[in-house]
MARBA-3410 file (N, C-alpha, C, O; in Angstrom, 1 decimal):
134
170.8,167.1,94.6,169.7,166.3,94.1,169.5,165.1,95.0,168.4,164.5,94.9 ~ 170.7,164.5,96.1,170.6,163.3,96.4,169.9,163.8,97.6,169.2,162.9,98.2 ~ 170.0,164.9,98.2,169.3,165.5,99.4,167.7,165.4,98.9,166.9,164.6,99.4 ~ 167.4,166.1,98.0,165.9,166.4,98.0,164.9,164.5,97.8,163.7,164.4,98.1 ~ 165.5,163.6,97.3,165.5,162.4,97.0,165.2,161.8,98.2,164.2,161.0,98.3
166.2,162.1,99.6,166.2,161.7,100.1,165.0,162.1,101.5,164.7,161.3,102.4 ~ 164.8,163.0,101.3,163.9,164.1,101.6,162.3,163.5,101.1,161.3,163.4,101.8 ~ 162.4,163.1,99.8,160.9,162.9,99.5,160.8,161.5,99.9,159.7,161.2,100.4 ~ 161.8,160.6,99.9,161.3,159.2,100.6,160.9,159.0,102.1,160.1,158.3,102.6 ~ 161.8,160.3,102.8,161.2,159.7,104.1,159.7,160.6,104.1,158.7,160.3,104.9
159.7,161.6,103.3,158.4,162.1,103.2,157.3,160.5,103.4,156.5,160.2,104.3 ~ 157.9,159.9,102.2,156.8,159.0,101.3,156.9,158.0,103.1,155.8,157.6,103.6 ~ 157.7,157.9,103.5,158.0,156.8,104.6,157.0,156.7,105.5,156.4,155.7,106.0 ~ 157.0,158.4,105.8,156.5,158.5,107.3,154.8,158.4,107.1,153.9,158.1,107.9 ~ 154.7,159.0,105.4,152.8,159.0,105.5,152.5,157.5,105.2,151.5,157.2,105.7
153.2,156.5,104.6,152.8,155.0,104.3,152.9,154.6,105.9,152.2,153.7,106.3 ~ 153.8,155.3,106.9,153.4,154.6,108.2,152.4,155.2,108.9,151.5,154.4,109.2 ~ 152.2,156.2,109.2,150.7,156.8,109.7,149.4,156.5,109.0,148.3,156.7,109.6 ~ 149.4,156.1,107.3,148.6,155.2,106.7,148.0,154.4,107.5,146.8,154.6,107.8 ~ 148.9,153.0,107.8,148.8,152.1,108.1,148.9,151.8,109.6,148.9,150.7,110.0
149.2,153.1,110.5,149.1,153.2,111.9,147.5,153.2,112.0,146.8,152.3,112.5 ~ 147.1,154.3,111.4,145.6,154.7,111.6,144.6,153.5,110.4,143.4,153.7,110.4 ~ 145.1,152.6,109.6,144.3,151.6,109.4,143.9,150.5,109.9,142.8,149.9,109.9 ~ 145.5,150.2,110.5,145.3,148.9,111.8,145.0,149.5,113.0,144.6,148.5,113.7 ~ 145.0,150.2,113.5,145.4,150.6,115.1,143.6,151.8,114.9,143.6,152.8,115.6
142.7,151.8,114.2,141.7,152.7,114.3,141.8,153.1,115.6,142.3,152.4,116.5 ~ 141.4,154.5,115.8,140.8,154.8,117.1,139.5,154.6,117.4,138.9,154.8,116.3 ~ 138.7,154.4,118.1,137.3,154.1,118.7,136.5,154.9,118.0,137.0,156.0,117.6 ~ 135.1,154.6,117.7,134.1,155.1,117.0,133.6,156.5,118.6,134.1,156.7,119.7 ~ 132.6,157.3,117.8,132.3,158.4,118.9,131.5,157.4,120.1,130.8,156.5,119.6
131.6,157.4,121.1,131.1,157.3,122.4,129.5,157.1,122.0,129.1,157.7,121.0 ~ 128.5,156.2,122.7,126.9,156.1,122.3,126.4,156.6,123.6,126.4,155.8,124.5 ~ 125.9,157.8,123.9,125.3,158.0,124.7,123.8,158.7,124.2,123.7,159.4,123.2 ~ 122.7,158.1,125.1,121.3,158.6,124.2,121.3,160.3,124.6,122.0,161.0,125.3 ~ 120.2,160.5,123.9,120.0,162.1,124.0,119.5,162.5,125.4,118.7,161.6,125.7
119.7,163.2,126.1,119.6,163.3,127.4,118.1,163.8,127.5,117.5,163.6,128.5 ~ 117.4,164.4,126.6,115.6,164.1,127.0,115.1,163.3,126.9,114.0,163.2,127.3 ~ 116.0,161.8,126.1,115.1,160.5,126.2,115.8,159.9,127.6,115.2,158.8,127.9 ~ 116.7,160.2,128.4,117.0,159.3,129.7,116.0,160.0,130.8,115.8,161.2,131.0 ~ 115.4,158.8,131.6,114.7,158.8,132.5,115.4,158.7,133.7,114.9,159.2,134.7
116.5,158.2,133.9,117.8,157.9,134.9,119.0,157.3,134.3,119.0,156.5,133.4 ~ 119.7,157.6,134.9,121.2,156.8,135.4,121.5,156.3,136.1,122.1,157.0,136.9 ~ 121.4,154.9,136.6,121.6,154.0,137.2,123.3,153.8,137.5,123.7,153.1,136.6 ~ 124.2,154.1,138.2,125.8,153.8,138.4,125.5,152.4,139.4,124.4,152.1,139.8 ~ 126.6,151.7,139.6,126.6,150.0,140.4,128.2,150.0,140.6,129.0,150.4,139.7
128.4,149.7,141.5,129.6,149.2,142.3,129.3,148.7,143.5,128.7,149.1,144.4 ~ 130.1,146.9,143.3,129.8,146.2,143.8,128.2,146.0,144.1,127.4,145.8,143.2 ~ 127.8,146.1,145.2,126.5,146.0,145.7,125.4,147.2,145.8,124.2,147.2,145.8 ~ 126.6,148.4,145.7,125.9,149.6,145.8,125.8,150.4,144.5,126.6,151.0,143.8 ~ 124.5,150.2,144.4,123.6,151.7,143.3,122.9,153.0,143.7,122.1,153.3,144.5
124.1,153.7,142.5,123.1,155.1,142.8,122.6,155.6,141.8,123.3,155.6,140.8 ~ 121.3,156.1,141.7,120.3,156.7,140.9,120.5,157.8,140.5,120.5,158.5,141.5 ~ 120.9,158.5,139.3,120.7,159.6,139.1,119.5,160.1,138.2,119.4,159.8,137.0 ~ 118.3,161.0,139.2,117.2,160.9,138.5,117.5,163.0,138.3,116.5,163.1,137.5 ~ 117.8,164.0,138.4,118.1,165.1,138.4,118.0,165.2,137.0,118.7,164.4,136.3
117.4,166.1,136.4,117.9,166.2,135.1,118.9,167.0,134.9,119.5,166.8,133.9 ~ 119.5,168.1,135.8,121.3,168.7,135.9,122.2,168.0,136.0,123.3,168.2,135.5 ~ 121.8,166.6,136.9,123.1,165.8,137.1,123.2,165.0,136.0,124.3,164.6,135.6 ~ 122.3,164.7,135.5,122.0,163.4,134.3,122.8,164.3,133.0,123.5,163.6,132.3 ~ 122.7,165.8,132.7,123.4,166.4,131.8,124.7,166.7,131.8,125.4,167.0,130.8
125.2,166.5,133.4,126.1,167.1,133.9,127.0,165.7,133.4,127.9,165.9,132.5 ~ 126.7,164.2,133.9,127.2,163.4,133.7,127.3,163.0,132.2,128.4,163.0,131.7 ~ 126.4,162.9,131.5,126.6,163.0,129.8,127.4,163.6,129.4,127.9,163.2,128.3 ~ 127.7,164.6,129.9,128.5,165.6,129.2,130.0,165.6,129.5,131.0,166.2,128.9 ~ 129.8,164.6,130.8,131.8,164.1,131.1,132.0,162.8,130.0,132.9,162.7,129.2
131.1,162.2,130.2,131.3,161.0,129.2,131.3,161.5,127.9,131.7,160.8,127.0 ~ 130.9,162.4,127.7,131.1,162.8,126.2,132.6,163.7,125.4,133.0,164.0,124.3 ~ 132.9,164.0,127.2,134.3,164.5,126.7,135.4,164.0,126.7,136.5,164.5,126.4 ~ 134.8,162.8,126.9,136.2,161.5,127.1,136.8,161.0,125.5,136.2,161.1,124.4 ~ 137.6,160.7,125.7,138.9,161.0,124.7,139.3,159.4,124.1,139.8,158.4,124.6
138.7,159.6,122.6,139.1,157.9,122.4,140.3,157.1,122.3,141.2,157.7,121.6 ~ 140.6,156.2,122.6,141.6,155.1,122.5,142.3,154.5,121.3,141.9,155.1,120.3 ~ 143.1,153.7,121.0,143.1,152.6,119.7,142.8,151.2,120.9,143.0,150.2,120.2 ~ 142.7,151.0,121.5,142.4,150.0,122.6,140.7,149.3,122.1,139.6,149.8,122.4 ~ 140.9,148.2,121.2,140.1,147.7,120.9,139.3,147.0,121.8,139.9,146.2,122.4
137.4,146.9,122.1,136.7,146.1,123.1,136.4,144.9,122.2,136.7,145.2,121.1 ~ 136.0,143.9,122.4,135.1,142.9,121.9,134.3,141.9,122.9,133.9,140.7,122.6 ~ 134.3,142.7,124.3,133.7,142.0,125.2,132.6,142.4,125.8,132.4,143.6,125.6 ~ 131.8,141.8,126.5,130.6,142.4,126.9,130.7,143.1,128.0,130.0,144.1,128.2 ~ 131.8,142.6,128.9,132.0,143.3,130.0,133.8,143.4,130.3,134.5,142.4,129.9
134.5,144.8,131.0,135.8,144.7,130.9,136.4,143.3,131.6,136.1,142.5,132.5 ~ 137.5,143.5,130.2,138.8,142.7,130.4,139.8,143.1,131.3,139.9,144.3,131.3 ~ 140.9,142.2,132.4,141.6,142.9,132.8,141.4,143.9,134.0,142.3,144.5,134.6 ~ 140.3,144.1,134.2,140.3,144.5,135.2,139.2,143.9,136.8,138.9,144.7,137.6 ~ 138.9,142.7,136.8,138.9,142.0,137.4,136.8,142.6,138.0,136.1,143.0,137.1
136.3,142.5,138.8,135.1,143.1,139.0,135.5,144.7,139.9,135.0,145.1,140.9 ~ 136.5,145.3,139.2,137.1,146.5,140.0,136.4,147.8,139.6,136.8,148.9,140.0 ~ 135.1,147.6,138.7,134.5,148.4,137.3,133.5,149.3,138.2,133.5,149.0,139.4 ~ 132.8,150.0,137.9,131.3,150.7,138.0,130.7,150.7,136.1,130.9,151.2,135.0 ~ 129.8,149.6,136.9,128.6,149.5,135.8,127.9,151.0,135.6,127.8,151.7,136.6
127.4,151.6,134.3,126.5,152.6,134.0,125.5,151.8,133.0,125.6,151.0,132.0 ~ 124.3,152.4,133.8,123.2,151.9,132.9,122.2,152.8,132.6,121.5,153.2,133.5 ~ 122.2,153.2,131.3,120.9,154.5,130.7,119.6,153.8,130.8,119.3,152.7,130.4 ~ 118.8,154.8,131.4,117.0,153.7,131.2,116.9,155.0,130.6,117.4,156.0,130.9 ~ 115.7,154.5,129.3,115.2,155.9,127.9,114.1,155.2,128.0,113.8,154.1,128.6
113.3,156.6,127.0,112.6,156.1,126.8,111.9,155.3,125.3,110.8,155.2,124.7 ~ 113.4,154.6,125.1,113.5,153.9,123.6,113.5,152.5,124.4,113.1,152.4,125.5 ~ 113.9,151.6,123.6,113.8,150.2,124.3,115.3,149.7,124.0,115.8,148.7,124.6 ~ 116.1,150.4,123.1,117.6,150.4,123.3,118.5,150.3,124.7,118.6,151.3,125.5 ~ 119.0,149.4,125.0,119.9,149.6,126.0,121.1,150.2,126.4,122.0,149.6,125.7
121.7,151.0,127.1,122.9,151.6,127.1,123.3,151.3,128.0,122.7,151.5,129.0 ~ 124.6,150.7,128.0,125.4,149.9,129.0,126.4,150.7,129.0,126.8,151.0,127.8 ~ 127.2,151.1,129.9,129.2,151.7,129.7,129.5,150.8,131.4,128.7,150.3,132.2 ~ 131.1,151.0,131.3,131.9,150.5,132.1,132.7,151.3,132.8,133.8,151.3,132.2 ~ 132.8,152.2,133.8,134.1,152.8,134.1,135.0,152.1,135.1,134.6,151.5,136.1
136.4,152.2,134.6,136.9,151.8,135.8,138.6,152.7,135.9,138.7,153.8,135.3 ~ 139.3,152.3,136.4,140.7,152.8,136.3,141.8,151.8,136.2,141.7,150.6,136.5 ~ 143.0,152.6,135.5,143.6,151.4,135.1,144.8,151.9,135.0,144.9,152.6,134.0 ~ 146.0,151.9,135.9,147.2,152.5,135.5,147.1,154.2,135.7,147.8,155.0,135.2 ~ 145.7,154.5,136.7,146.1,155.8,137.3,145.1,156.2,136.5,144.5,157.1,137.0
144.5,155.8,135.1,144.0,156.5,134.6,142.6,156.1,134.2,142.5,155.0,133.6 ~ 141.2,156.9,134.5,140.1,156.3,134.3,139.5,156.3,132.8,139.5,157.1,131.9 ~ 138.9,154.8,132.9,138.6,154.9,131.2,136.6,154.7,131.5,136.2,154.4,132.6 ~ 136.0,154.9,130.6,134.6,154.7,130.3,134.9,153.8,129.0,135.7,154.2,128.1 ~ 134.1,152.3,129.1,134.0,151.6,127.7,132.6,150.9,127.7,131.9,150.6,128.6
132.6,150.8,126.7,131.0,150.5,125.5,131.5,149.1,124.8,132.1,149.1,123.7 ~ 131.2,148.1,125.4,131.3,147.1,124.6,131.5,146.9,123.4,132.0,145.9,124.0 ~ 131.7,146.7,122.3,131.9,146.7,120.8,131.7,147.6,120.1,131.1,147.5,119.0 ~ 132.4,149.2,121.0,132.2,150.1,120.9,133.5,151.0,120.7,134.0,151.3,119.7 ~ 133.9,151.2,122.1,135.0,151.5,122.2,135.9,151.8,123.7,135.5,151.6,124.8
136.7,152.2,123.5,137.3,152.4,124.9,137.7,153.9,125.4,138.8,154.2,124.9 ~ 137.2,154.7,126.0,137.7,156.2,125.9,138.7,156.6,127.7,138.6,156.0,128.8 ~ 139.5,157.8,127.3,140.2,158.3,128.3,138.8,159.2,129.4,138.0,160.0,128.8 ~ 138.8,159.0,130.5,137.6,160.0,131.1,138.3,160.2,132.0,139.2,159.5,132.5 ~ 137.7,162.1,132.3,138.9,163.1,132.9,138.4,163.0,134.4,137.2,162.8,134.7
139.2,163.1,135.2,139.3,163.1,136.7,137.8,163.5,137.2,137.4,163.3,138.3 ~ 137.1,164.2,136.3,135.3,164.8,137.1,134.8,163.6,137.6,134.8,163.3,138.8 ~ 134.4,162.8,136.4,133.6,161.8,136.6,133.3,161.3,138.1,132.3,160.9,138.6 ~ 134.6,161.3,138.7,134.8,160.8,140.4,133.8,162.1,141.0,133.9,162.1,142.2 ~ 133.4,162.5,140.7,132.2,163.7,141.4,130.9,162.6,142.1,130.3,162.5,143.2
130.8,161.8,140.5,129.6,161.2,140.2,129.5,159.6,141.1,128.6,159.0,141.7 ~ 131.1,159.3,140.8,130.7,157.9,141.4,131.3,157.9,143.4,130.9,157.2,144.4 ~ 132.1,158.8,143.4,132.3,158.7,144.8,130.7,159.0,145.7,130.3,158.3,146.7 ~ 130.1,159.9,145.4,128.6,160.2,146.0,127.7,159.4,146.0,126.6,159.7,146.5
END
C-alpha cells in the first residue's frame, strides 16, 4: 500500500512540475512569416552588405527554413537582439500588405537562432547559411 502511495505522489510531483515548467518557461508563439504570394522580396543585411532575394523559388525556399525552425523558452522583449552585439543579419519581408516583417538571425554558442521581436526566439537548422553566405 505504502508503494503505490508512493508511486501516485511522485506521479502527482512530476505533472504539478511540468505544469508549471510549461506555464512560466512558455515556449515561443509559431514563427510570423507572411504568405509567400504576398512577398515581393527578401531583403537579408549584414553589416553594410544586402542581398535581395527577388526569385520566387528562393523566397519559398527561404520561408520554408524559417518555418522549420524549432521554438525556444528564450523570451524576446526587444526590438533588436540582445547579447549578441551587431554580430546579427537583419531579414526584412517587403508584401504587399503594409505590415512589416522584421526577423533577426544570428549564432550563438554554435547554434543559429532566427528571432521576431515580441515574438519569439527559434532554433534554425544549418541551411539557412545557403542563403546568407551568397
Amino acid at each position: 500500500m505504502e508503494k503505490k502511495k508512493l508511486k501516485i505522489t511522485i506521479v502527482i510531483v512530476v505533472f504539478v512540475i511540468y505544469m508549471l515548467y510549461n506555464n512560466f518557461l512558455p515556449k515561443a508563439e509559431s514563427i510570423e512569416i507572411p504568405d509567400v504570394e504576398t512577398i515581393n522580396y527578401i531583403q537579408v543585411k549584414y553589416n553594410e552588405t544586402i542581398k535581395t532575394i527577388r526569385d520566387k523559388n528562393e523566397v519559398n525556399t527561404f520561408t520554408q527554413v524559417l518555418l522549420k525552425a524549432k521554438p525556444t523558452r528564450t523570451l524576446t522583449t526587444h526590438d533588436l537582439p540582445v547579447g549578441v552585439g551587431s554580430d546579427y543579419y537583419s531579414v526584412r519581408f517587403s508584401t504587399d500588405h503594409d505590415r512589416d516583417y522584421r526577423s533577426y538571425i544570428y549564432m550563438r554558442n554554435n547554434v543559429w537562432y532566427v528571432e521576431q521581436p515580441y515574438v519569439g526566439i527559434y532554433k534554425l537548422d544549418k541551411s539557412i547559411l545557403d542563403f546568407l553566405d551568397n
